[in-house]
mmCIF file of the C-alpha atoms, coordinates in Angstrom:
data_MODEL
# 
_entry.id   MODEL 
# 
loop_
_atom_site.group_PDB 
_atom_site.id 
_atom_site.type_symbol 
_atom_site.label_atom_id 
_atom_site.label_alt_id 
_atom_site.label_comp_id 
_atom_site.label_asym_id 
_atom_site.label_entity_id 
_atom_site.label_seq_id 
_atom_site.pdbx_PDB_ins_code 
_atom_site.Cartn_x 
_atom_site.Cartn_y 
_atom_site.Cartn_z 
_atom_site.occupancy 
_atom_site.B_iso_or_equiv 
_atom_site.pdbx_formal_charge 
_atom_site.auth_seq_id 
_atom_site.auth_comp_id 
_atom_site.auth_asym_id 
_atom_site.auth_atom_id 
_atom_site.pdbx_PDB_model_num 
ATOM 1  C CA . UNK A 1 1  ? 0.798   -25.412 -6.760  1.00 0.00 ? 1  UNK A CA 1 
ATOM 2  C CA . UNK A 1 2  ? 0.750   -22.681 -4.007  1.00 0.00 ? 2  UNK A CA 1 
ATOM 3  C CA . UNK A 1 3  ? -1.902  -19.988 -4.571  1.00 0.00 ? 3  UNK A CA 1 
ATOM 4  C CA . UNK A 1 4  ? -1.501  -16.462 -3.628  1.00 0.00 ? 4  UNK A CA 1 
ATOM 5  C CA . UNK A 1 5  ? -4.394  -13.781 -2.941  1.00 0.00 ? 5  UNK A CA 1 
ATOM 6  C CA . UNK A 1 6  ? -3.212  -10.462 -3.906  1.00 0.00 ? 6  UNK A CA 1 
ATOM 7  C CA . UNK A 1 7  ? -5.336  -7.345  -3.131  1.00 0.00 ? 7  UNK A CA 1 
ATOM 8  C CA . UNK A 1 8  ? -5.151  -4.452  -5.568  1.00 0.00 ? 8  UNK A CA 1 
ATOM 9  C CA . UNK A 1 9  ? -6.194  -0.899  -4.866  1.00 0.00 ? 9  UNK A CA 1 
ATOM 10 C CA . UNK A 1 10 ? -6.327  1.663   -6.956  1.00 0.00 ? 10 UNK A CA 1 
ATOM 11 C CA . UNK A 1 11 ? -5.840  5.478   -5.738  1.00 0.00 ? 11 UNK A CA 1 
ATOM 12 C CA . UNK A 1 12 ? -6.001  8.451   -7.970  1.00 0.00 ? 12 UNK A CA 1 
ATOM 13 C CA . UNK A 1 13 ? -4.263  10.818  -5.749  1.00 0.00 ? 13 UNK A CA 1 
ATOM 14 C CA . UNK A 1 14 ? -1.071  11.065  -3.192  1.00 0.00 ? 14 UNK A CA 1 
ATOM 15 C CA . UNK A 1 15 ? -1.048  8.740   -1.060  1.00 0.00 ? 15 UNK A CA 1 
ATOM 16 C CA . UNK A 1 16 ? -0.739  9.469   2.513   1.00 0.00 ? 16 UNK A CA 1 
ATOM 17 C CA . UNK A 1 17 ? 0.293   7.236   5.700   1.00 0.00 ? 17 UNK A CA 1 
ATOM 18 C CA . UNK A 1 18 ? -3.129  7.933   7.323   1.00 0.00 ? 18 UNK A CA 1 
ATOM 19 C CA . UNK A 1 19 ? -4.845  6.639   3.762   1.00 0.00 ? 19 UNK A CA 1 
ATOM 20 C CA . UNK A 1 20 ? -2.086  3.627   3.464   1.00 0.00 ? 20 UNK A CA 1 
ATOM 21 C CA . UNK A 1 21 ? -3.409  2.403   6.920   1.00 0.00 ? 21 UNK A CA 1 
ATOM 22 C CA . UNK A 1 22 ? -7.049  2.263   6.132   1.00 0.00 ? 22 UNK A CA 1 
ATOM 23 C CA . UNK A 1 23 ? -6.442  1.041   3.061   1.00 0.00 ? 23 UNK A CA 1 
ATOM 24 C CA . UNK A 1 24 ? -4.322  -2.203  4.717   1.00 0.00 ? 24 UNK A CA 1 
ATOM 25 C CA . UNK A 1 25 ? -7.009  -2.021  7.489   1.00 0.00 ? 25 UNK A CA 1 
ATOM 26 C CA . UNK A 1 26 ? -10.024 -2.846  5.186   1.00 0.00 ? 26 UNK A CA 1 
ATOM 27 C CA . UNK A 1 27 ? -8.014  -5.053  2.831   1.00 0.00 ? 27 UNK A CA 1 
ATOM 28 C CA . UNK A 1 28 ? -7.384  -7.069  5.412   1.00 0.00 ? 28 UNK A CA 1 
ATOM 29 C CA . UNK A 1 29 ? -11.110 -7.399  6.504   1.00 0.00 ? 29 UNK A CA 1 
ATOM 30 C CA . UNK A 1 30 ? -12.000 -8.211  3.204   1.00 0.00 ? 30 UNK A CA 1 
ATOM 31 C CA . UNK A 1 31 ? -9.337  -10.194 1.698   1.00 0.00 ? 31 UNK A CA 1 
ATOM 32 C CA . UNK A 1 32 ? -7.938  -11.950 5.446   1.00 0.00 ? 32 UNK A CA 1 
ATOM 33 C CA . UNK A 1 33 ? -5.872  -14.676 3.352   1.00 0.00 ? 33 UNK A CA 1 
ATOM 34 C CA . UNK A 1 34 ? -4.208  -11.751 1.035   1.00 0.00 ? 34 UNK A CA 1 
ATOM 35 C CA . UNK A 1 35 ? -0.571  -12.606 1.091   1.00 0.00 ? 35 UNK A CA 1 
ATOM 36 C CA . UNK A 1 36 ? -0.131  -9.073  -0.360  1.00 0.00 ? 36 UNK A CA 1 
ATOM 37 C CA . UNK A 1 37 ? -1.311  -5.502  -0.860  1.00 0.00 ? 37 UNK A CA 1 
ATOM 38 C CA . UNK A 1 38 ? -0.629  -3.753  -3.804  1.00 0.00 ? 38 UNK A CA 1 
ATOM 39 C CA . UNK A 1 39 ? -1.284  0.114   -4.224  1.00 0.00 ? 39 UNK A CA 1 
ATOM 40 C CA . UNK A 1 40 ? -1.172  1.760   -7.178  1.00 0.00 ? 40 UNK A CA 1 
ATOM 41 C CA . UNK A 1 41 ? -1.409  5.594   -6.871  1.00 0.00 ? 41 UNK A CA 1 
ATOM 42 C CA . UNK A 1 42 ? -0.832  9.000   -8.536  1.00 0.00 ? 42 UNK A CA 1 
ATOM 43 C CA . UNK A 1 43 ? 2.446   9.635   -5.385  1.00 0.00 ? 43 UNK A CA 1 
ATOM 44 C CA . UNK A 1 44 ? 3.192   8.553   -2.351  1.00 0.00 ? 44 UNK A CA 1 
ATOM 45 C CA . UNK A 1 45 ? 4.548   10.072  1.169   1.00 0.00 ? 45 UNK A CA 1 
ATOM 46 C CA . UNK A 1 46 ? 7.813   9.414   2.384   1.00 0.00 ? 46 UNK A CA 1 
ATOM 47 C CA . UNK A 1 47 ? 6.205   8.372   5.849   1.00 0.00 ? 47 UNK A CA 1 
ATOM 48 C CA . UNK A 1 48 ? 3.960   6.014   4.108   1.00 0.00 ? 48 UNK A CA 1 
ATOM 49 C CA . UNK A 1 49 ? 7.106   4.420   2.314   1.00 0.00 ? 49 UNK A CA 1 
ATOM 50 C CA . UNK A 1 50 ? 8.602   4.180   5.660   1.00 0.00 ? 50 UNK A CA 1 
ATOM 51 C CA . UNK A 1 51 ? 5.146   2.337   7.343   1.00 0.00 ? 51 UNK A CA 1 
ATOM 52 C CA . UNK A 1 52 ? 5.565   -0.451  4.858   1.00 0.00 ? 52 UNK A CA 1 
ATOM 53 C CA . UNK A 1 53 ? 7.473   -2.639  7.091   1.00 0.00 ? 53 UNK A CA 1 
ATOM 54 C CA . UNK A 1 54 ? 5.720   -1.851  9.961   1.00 0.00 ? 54 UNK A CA 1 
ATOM 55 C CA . UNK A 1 55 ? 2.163   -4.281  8.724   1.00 0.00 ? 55 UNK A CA 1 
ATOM 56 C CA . UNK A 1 56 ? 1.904   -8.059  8.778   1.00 0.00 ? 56 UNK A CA 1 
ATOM 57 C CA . UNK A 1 57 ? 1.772   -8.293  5.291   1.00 0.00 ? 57 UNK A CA 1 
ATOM 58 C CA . UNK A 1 58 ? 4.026   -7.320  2.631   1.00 0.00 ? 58 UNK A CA 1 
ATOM 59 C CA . UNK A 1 59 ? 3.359   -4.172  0.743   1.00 0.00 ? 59 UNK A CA 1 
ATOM 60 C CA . UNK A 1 60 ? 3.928   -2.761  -2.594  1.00 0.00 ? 60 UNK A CA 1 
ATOM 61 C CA . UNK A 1 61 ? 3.672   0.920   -3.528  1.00 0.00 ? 61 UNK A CA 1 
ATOM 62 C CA . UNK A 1 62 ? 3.515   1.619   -6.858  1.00 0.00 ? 62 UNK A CA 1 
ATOM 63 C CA . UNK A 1 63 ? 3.254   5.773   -7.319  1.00 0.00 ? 63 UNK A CA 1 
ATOM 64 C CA . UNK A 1 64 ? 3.218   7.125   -11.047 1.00 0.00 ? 64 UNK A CA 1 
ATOM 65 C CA . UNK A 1 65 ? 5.058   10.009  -9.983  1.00 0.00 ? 65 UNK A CA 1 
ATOM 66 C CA . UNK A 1 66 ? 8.227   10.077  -7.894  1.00 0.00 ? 66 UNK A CA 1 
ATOM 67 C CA . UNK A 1 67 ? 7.807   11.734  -4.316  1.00 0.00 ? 67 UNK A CA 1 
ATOM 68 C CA . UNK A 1 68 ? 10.633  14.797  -3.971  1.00 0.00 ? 68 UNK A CA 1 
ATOM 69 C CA . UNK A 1 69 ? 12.738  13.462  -0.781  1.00 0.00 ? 69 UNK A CA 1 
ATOM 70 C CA . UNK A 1 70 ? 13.237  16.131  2.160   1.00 0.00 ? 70 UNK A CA 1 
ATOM 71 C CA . UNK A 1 71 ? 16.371  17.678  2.000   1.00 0.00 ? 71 UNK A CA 1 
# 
């Protein structure tokens, strides 16, 4: 059976696209064979929505609270 590593972090505030890369940054030091990040936060930019793609490794943001979208 095929094993994933998942890495899980936990963030009690917004969530910006500065944060979201030093958060993949040191998840990836210390999990290297994560096939995924998950983030669970209190909201999250729309830039750091947008940066998802952008990383090696797939991404999930999961915000509490939805983000209002610019107009």
């Amino acid at each position: 059976m095929a094993q994933q590593k998942i890495a899980v972090e936990f963030k009690d505030r917004h969530l910006t696209r500065p944060m979201l890369d030093m958060i993949v940054g040191a998840q990836l030091r210390a999990v290297p064979d994560a096939t995924e990040i998950i983030i669970r936060c209190r909201s999250a930019a729309k830039t750091a929505y947008e940066a998802i793609d952008s990383y090696g490794i797939r991404i999930t943001i999961v915000a509490r609270e939805t983000t209002p979208q610019d107009s």
